[in-house]
C-alpha positions as a LaTeX table, in Angstrom:
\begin{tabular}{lrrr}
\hline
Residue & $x$ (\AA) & $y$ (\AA) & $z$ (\AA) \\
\hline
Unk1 & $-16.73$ & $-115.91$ & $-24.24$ \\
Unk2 & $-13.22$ & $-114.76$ & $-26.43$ \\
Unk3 & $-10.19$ & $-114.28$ & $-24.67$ \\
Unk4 & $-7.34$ & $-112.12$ & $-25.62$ \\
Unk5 & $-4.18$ & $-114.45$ & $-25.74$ \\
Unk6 & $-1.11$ & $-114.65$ & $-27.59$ \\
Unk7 & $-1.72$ & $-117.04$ & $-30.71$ \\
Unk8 & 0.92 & $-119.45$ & $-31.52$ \\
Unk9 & 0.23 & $-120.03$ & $-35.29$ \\
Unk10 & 0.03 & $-116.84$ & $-37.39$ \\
Unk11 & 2.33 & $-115.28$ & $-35.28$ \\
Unk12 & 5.67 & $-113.59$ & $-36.73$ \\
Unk13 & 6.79 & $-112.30$ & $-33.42$ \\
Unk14 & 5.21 & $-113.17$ & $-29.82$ \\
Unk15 & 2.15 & $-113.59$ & $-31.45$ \\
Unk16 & 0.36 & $-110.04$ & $-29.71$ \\
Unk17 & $-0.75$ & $-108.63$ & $-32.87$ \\
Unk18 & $-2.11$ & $-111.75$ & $-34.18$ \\
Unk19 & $-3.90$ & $-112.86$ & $-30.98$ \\
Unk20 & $-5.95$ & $-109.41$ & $-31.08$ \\
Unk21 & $-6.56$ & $-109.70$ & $-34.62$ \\
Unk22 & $-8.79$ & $-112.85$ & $-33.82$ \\
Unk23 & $-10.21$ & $-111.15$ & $-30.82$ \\
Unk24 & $-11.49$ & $-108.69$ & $-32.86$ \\
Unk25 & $-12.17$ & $-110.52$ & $-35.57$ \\
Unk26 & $-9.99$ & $-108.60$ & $-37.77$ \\
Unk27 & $-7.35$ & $-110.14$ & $-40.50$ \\
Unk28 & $-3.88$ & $-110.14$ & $-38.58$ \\
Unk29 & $-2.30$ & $-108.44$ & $-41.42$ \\
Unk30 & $-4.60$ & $-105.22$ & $-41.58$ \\
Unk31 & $-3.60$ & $-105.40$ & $-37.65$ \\
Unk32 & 0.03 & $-105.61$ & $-38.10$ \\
Unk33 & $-0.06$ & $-102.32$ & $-40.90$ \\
Unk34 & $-2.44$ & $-100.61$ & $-38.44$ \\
Unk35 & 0.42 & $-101.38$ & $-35.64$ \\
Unk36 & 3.19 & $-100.47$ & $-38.20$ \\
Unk37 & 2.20 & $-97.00$ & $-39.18$ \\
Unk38 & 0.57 & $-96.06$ & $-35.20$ \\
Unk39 & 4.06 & $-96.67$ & $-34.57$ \\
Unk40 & 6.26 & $-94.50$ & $-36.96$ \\
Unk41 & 3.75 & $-91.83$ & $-36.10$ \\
Unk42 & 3.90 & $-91.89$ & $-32.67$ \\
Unk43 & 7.88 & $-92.13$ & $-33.00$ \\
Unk44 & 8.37 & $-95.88$ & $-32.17$ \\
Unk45 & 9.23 & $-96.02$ & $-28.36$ \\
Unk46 & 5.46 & $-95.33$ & $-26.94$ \\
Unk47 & 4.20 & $-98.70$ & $-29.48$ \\
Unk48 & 7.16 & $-100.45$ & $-28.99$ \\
Unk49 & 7.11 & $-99.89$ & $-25.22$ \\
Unk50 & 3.01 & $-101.01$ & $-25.36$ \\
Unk51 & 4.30 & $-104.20$ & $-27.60$ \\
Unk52 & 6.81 & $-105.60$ & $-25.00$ \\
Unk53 & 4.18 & $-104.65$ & $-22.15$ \\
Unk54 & 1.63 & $-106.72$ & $-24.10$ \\
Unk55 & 4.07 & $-109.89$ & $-24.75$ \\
Unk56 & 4.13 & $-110.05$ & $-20.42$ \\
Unk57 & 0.72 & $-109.25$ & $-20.40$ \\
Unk58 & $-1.25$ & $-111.28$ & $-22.45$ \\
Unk59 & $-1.13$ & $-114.81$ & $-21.64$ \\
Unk60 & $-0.06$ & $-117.27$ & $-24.28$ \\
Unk61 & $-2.65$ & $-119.83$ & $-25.76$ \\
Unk62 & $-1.34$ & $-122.73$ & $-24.16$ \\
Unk63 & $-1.39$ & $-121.42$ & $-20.38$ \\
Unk64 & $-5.34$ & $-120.16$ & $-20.87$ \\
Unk65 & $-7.36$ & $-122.93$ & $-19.36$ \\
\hline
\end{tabular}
């Protein structure tokens, strides 16, 4: 069974974006566009507010037993 955590390697931030890019089997870069342009057209503080959430959120791959 996958878990959603925060990846430590591919990671250019806290690692969110990257962690659910291997949860869904997706390549972290389409991810981080996807992210990228959902943001600028939802005018940045509703993603941005969802991206900090997430960092608190989502545990990071060394704490996930």
């Amino acid at each position: 069974m996958k878990k959603l955590v925060r990846l430590r390697h591919h990671r250019m931030l806290a690692g969110v974006l990257s962690g659910l890019a291997a949860y869904m089997n997706m390549d972290a870069t389409v991810v981080r566009l996807l992210f990228v342009a959902l943001l600028f057209i939802t005018g940045i503080m509703p993603f941005a507010i969802l991206y900090v959430l997430a960092v608190f959120i989502i545990p990071s791959e060394e704490n996930v037993i």
